[in-house]
Each structure stands twice: as C-alpha cells, then as structure tokens.
C-alpha positions in Angstrom: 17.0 12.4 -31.3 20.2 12.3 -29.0 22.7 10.4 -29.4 23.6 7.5 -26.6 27.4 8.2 -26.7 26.7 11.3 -25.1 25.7 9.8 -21.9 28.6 7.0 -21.8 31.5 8.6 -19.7 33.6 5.7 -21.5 32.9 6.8 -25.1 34.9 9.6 -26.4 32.7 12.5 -27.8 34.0 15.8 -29.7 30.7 17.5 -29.4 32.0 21.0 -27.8 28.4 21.8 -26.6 28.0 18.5 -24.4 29.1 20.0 -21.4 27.4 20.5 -17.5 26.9 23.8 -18.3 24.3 23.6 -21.3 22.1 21.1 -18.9 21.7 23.5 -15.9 18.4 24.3 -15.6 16.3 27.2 -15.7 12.8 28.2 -14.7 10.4 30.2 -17.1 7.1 31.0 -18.3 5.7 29.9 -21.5 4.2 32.1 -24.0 1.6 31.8 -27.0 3.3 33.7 -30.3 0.4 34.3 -32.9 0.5 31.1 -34.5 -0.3 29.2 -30.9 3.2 28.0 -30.6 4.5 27.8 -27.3 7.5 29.9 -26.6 9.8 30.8 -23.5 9.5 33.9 -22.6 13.3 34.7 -21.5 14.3 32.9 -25.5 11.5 33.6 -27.8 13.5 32.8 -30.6 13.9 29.1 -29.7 11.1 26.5 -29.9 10.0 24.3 -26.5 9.1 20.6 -26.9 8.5 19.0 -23.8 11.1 16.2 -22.6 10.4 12.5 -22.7 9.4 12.4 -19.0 7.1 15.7 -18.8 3.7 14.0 -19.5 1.5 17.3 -18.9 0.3 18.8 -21.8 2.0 22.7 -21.5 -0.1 25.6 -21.9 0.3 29.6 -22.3 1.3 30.8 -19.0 2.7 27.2 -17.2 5.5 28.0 -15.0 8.3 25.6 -16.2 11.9 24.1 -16.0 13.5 24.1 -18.9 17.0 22.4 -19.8 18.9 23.2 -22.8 20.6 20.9 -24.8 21.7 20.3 -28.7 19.9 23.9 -29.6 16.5 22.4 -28.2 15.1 23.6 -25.0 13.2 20.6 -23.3 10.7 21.0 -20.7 11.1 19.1 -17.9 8.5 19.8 -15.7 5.7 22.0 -15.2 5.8 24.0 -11.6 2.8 25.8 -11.8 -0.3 26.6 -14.0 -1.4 30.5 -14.8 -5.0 29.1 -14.2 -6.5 26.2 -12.9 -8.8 24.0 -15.4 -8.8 20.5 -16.9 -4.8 18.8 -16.8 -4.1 16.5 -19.9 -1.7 14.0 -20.1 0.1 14.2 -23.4 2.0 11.5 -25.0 2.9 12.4 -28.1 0.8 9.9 -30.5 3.1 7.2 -28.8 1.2 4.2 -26.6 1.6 4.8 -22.6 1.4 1.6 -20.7 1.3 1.7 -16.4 2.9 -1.1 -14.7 1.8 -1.6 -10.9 0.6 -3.8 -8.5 -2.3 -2.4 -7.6 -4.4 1.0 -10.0 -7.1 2.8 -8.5 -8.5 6.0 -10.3 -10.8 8.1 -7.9 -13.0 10.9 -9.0 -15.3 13.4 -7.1 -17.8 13.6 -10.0 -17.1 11.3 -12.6 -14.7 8.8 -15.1 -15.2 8.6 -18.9 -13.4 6.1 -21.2 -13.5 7.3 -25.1 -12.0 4.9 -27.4 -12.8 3.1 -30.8 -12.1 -0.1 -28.9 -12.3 -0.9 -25.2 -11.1 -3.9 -24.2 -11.2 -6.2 -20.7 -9.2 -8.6 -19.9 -9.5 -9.7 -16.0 -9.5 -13.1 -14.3 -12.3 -11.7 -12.5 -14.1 -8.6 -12.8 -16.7 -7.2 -10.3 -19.4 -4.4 -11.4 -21.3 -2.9 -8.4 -23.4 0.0 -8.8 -26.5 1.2 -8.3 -28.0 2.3 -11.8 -26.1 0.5 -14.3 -27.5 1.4 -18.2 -26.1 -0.1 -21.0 -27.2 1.4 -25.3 -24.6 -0.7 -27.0 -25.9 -1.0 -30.8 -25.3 -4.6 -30.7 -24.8 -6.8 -27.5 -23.5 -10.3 -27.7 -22.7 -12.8 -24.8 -20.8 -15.8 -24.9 -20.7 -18.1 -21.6 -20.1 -21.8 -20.3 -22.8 -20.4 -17.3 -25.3 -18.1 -17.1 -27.4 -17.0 -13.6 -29.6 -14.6 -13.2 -30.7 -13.2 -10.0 -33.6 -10.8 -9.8 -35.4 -9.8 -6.7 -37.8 -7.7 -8.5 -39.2 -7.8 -11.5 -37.0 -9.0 -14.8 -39.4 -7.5 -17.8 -38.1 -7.7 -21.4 -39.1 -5.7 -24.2 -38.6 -6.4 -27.8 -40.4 -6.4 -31.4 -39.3 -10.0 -31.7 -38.7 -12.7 -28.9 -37.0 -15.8 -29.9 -35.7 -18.7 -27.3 -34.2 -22.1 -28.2 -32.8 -24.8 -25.8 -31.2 -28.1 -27.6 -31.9 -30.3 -25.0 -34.5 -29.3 -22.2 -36.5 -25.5 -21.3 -38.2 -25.1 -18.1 -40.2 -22.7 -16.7 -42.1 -22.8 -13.4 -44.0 -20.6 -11.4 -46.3 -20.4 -8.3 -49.0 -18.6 -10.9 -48.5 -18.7 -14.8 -50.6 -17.0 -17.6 -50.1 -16.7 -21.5 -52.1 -14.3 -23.2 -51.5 -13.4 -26.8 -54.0 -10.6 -28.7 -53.4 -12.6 -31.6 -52.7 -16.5 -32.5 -51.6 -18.8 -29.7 -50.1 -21.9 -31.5 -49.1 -25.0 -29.5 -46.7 -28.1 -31.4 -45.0 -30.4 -30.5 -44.6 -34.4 -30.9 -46.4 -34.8 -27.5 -48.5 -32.2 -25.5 -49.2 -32.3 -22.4 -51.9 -30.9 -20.3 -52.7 -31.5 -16.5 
C-alpha cells in the first residue's frame, strides 16, 4: 500500500527512494519461473504485480511497461501479447463498476453472462431476437399487466395445468373444442349452455 504523503508536494517525506528517478519507466517481457509466477525478464529476482490501473490479466511473453517504486515493480500497461487468444480483464477479487452514458458491448460470435446472480434493473428493457429459449429451473412472474401477442400458434405443455381468475375468465374463439381421454367434469353454481 503506498503512502498518500508521497504524492503531496506540501508534505515533507524522508523516504530517500521517492525520487523521479525510481518512477521512470521501462519496457520488458514477462516470464513464467517454474512455479507460474510471472517475472521480468531484465529483474528476475523481483516479483511483478500489475498497477491499479492495468486491468489486463498478464501472461508469459506480454510485452510490458513497468515502473518501479517502493521495491515493487508495477505494471502499467501491456504493449503487446506473444500470441493472440482470449484477453481477461482482471480485477483482483475487488468489484469493477462502469459509469457512462451510454454501454454497448458488440460481438462477432457471441456474449455470455456467468454469475450466481444476475440481476436487471431498467426503466425499460427491450428483448428482440429471433429464437429466444429460456431452461430456468423455476420461472416466476410478477406484473400489474400482462399481454400476449401470438401470431402463430401459442401451445403449452405440462403434466399439470392449473388457471384461476378471482373475478371473471374468458375465452372466445371463432371454433372451440374440449376433448379429454378421460373425465370431463363441469361445476359451477350456474351452467350455461347455448
């Protein structure tokens, strides 16, 4: 952790190695030692840790700027990869929060969201797509309104069908049919027919 005072030119500081020289940069590869810790190759001795504002998860063989301060070499930034493959955004177990105006995320192929708990929270939210499936292992709505609009067919499939209106259910059609393969059973305090 460093310490504030060293960035205040108004507070006194008798740290000898607080001076421009130590945070002049450098650029270097990283290296692998046999225990997957990443090293630079110029100081092999000294451990890396990436600085608060480097992001990218390093990797053996990133070509990287590296500034040296308190006996810690922080990386700053990553200038170039040894190969290209999948780039990972590395926070350090601590929460990362964007702030804008407007967030668009665009991908050729595809965008997956893995979490223990998602969470939506939108004045309104629009859904268009062409196939949309959903497997949750429980779903549960809760609206004021609810329309559906289905120009084709709207077919539901279930061991068990159960509807209940308090007040009023309606259901009209041009043609209706009700066929059960076993007991049909009608009750009510007043039925109807014709």
């Amino acid at each position: 952790m460093f310490n504030p005072a060293q960035f205040d030119d108004n507070v006194a500081t008798n740290d000898s190695t607080w001076t421009s020289a130590t945070l002049q940069p450098r650029v270097t590869c990283l290296a692998a030692d046999a225990k997957g810790t990443l090293r630079a190759v110029d100081r092999p001795a000294k451990h890396v840790r990436p600085a608060a504002s480097c992001l990218l998860a390093l990797c053996d063989g990133d070509l990287v700027r590296i500034v040296h301060h308190a006996g810690t070499d922080y990386v700053t930034d990553v200038l170039a990869r040894r190969q290209e493959g999948e780039q990972v955004i590395d926070t350090g177990g601590q929460p990362l929060k964007i702030l804008a105006t407007r967030l668009e995320l665009v991908a050729r192929e595809s965008i997956g969201l893995r979490a223990p708990r998602f969470t939506l929270v939108a004045t309104l939210s629009s859904w268009v797509s062409r196939h949309l499936n959903l497997r949750p292992g429980r779903l549960w709505l809760k609206a004021r309104h609810v329309q559906r609009e289905v120009r084709g067919v709207d077919a539901t499939h279930a061991r068990h069908v159960h509807q209940r209106a308090d007040e009023a259910m309606v259901m009209r059609g041009r043609v209706g049919s009700i066929r059960m393969d076993g007991v049909l059973r009608i009750d009510g305090a007043q039925v109807h027919v014709g």
